[in-house]
Backbone as CSV, one residue per row, in Angstrom:
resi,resn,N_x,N_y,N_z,CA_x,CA_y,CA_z,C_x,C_y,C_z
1,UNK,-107.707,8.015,28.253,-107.664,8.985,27.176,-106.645,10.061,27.538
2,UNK,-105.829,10.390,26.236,-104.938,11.944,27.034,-105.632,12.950,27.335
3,UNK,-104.929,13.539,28.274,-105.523,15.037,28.421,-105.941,15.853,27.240
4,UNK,-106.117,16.904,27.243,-106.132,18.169,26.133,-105.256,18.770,26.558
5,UNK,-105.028,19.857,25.695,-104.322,21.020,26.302,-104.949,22.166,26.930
6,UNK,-103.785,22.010,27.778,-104.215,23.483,28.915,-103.549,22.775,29.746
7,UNK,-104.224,23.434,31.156,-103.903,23.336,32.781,-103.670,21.577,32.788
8,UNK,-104.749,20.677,32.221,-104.575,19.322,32.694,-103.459,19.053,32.331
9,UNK,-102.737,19.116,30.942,-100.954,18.651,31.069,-100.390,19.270,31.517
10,UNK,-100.305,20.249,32.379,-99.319,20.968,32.874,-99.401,20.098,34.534
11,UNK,-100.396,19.641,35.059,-100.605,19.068,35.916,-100.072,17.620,36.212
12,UNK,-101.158,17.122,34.948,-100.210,15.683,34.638,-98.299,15.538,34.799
13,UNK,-98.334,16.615,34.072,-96.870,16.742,33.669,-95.758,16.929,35.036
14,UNK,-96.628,17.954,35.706,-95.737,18.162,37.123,-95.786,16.807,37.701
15,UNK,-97.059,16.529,38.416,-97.312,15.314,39.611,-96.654,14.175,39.199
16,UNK,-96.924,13.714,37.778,-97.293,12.218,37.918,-95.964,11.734,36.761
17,UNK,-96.315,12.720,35.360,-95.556,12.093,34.581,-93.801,12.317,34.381
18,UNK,-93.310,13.318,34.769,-91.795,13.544,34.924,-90.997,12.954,36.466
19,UNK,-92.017,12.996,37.440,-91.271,12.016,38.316,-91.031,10.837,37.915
20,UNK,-92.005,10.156,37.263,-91.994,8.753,36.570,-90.831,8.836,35.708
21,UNK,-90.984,9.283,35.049,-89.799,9.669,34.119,-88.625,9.461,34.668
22,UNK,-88.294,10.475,35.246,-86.979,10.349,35.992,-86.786,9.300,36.764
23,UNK,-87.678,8.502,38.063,-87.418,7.546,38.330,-86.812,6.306,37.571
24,UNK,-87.650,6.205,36.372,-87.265,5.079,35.287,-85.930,4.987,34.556
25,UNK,-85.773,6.505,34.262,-84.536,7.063,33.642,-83.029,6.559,34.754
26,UNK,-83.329,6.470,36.017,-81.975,6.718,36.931,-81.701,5.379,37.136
27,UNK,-82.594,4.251,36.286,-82.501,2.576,36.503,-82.172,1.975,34.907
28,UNK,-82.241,2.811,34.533,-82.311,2.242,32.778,-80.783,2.440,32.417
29,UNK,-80.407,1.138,31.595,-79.295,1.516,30.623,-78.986,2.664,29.838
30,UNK,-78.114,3.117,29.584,-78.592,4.388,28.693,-78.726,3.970,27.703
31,UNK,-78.646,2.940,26.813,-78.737,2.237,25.555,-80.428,2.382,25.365
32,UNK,-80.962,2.063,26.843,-82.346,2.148,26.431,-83.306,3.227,26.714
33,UNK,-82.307,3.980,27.502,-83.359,5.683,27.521,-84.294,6.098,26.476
34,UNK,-84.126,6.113,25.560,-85.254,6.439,24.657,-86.424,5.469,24.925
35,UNK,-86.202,4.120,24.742,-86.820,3.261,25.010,-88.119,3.503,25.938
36,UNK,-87.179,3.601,27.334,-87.936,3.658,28.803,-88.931,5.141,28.818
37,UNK,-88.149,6.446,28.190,-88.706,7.535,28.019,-90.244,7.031,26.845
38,UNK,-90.284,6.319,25.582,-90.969,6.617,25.149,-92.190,5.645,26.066
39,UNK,-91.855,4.217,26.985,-92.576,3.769,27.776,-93.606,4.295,28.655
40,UNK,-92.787,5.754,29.651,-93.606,6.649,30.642,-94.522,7.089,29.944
41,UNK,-94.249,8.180,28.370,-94.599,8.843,27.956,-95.494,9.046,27.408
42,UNK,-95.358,7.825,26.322,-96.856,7.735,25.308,-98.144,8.048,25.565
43,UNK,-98.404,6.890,26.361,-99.708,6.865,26.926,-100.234,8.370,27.609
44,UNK,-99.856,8.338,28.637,-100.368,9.539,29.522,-100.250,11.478,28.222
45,UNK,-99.466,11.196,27.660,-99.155,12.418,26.414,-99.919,12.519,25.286
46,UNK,-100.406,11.004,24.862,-101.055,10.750,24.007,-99.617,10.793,22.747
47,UNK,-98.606,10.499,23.120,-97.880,10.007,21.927,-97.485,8.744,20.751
48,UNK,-97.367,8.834,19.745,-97.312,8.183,18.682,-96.231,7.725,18.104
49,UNK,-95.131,8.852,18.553,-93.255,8.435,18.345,-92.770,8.949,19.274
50,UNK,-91.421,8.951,19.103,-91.188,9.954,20.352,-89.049,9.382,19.766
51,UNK,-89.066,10.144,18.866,-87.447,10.525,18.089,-86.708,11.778,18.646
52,UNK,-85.197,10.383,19.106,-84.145,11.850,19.364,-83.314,11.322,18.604
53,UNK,-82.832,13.007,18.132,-81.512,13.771,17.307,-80.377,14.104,17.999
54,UNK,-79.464,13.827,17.971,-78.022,14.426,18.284,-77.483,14.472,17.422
55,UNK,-76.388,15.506,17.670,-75.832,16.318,16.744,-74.068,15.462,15.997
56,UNK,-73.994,15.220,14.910,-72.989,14.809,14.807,-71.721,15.029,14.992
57,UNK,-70.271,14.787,15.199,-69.113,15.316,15.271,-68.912,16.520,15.039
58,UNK,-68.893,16.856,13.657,-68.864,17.836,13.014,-69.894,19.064,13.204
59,UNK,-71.019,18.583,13.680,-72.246,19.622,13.929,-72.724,19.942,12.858
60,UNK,-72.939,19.294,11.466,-73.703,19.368,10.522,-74.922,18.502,10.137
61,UNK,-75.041,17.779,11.177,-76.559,16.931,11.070,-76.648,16.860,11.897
62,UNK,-77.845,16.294,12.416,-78.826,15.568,13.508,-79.091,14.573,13.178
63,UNK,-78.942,13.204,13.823,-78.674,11.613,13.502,-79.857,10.987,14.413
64,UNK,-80.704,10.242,13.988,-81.459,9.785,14.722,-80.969,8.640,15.477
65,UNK,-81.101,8.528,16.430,-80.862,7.606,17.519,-82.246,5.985,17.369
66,UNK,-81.748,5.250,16.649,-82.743,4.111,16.868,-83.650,3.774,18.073
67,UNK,-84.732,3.089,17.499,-85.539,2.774,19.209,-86.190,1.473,18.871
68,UNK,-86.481,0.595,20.041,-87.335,-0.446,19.801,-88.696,-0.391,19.325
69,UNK,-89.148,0.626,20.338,-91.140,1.431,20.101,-91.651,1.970,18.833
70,UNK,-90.246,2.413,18.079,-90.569,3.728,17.374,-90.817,2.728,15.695
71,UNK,-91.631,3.758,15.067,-90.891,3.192,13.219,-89.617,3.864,13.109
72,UNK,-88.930,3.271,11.630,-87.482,4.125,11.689,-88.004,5.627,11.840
73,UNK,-86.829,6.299,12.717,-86.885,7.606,12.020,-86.831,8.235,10.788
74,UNK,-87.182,8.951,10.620,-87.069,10.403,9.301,-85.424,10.181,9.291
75,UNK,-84.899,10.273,7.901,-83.064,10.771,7.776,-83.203,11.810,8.537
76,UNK,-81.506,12.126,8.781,-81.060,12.785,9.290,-81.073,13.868,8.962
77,UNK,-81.257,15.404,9.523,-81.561,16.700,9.348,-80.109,17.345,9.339
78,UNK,-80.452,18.087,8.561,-79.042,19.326,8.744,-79.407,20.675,9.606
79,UNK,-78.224,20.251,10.143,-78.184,21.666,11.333,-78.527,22.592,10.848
80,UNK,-77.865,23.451,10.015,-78.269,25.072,9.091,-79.200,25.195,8.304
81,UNK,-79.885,25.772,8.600,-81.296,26.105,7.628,-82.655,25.791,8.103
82,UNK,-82.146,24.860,8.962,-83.298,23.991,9.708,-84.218,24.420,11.282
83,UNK,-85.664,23.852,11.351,-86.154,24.834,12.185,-85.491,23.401,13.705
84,UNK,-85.277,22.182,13.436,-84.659,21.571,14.508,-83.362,22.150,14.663
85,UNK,-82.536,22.578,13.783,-80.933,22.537,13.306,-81.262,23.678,14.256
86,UNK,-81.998,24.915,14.174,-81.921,26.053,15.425,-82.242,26.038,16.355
87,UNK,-83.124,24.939,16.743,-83.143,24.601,18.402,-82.085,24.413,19.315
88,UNK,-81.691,23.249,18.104,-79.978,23.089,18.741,-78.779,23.794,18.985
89,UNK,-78.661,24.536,17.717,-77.805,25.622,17.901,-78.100,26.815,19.135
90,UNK,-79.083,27.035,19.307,-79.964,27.962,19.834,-79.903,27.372,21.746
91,UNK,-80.218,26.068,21.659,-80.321,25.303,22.670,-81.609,25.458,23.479
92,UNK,-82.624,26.013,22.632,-83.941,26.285,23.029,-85.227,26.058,22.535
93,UNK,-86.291,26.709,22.860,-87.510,26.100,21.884,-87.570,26.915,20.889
94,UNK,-88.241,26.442,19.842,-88.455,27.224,18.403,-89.477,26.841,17.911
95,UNK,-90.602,28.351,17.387,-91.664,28.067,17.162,-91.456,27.951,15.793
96,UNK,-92.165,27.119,14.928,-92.334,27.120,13.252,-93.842,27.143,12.548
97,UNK,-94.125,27.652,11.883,-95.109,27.866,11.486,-96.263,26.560,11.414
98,UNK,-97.330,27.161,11.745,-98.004,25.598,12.210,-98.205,24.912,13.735
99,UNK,-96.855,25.165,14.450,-96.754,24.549,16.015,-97.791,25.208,16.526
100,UNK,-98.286,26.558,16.602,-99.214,27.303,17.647,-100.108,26.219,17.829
101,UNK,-100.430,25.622,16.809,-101.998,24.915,16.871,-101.647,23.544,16.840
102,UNK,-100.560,23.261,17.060,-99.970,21.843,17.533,-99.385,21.024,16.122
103,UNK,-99.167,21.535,15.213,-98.529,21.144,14.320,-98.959,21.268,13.027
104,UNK,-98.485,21.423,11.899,-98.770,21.694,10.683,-100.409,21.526,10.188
């Protein structure tokens, strides 16, 4: 079962699950990083998807990156206006209404 939140993922997270991570990550194609990332991850996180965005040429969208694990992603987001589009720009975390309590 996953943890809850609090102290136990912060624990999980140090010991067990980001070394894994990284170990897996420094053997994997990069074609399949998402892949291998959503492999470590799921389980022990209790995750369900696990979608990355990069930013296009131009820097007016966020393009989802396909995965084997995942359903398709959501289209692509626009940078401006957006509460992802300011993470990126920002290059940090961003709270949006709803996250406190883990999501909408």
């Amino acid at each position: 079962m996953p943890p809850r939140a609090g102290k136990d993922v912060e624990v999980i997270e140090r010991e067990t699950v980001f070394p894994k991570l990284l170990e897996e990550l420094n053997t994997a194609p990069a074609a399949a990083m998402l892949d291998v990332a959503y492999q470590v991850l799921s389980e022990p996180l209790g995750l369900r998807h696990l979608w990355l965005y990069v930013a296009d040429y131009g820097e007016q969208k966020l393009e989802p990156v396909p995965s084997r694990f995942n359903p398709p992603p959501p289209d692509s987001i626009r940078i401006r206006g957006t509460v992802p589009g300011r993470a990126f720009l920002t290059r940090g975390p961003v709270e949006a209404e709803g996250d406190a309590q883990g999501g909408p």
